[in-house]
C-alpha positions in Angstrom: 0.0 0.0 0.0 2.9 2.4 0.8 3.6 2.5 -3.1 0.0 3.8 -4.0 0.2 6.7 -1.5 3.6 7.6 -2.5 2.2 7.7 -6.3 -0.7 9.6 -5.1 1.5 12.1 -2.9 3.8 12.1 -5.9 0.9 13.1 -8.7 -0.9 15.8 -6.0 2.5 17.6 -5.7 3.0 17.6 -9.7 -0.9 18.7 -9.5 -0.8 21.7 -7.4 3.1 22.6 -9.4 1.2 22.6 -12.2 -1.8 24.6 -11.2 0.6 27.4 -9.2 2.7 27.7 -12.2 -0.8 28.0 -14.7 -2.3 30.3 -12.5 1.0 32.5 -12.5 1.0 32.6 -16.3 -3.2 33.7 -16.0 -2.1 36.4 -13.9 0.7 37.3 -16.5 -1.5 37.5 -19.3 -4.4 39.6 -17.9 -1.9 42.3 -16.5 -0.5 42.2 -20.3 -4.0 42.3 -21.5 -4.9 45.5 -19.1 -1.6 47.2 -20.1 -2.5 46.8 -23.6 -5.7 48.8 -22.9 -8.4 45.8 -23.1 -11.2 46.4 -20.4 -11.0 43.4 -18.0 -14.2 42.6 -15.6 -13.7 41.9 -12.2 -16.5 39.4 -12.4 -14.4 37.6 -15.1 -11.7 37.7 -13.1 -13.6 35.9 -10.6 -14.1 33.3 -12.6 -10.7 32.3 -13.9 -9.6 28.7 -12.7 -5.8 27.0 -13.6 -8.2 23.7 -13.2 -10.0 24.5 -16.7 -7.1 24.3 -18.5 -6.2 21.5 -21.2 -2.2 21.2 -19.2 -3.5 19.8 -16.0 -4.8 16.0 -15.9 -5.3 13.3 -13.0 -3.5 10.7 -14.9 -0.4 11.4 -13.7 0.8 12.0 -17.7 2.1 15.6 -18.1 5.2 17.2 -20.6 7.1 19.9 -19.9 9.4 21.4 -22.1 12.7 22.6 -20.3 13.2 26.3 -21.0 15.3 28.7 -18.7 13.6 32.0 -18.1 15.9 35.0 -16.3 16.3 34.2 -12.5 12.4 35.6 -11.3 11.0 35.8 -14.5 8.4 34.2 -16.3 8.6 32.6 -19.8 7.4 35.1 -22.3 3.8 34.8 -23.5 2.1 32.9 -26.6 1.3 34.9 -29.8 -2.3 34.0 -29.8 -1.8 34.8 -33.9 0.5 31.5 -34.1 -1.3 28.5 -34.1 -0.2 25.8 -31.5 0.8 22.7 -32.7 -1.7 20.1 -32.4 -1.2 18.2 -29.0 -0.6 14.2 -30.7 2.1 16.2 -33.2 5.9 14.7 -32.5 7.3 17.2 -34.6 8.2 14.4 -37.4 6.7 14.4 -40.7 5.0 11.5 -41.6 
């Protein structure tokens, strides 16, 4: 039984890593958003969750890609103009 609960000990702190570090990024993009001059609701605010988001899973199956960001900075921002690739794409061409 020990094995199970250090899994499950092991996937809550990947869990709650992975919300901090999504709700970090939230709060990165609607500061960007108000500096740019878009009007931002309160109310929306509200409602913003790091749980909604497609990067969080309880299967214990996450990827990170390594990237070094200066010492208290965050990574910069997605171009929402550039598409993402899709989530199942390696990279290779088949």
């Amino acid at each position: 039984m020990p094995r199970e609960e250090d899994q499950l000990g092991a996937l809550g702190l990947v869990l709650n890593a992975a919300v901090l570090w999504t709700a970090r990024y939230i709060d990165a993009a609607v500061a960007r958003l108000q500096a740019e001059g878009h009007e931002i609701r309160e109310e929306d605010i509200a409602r913003l969750s790091p749980l909604k988001h497609r990067n969080l899973n309880l299967l214990g199956r996450y990827s990170f890609t390594a990237s070094t960001p200066a010492a208290g900075a965050l990574r910069p921002l997605r171009d929402p103009d550039v598409p993402e690739p899709d989530e199942d794409d390696d990279g290779s061409e088949d």
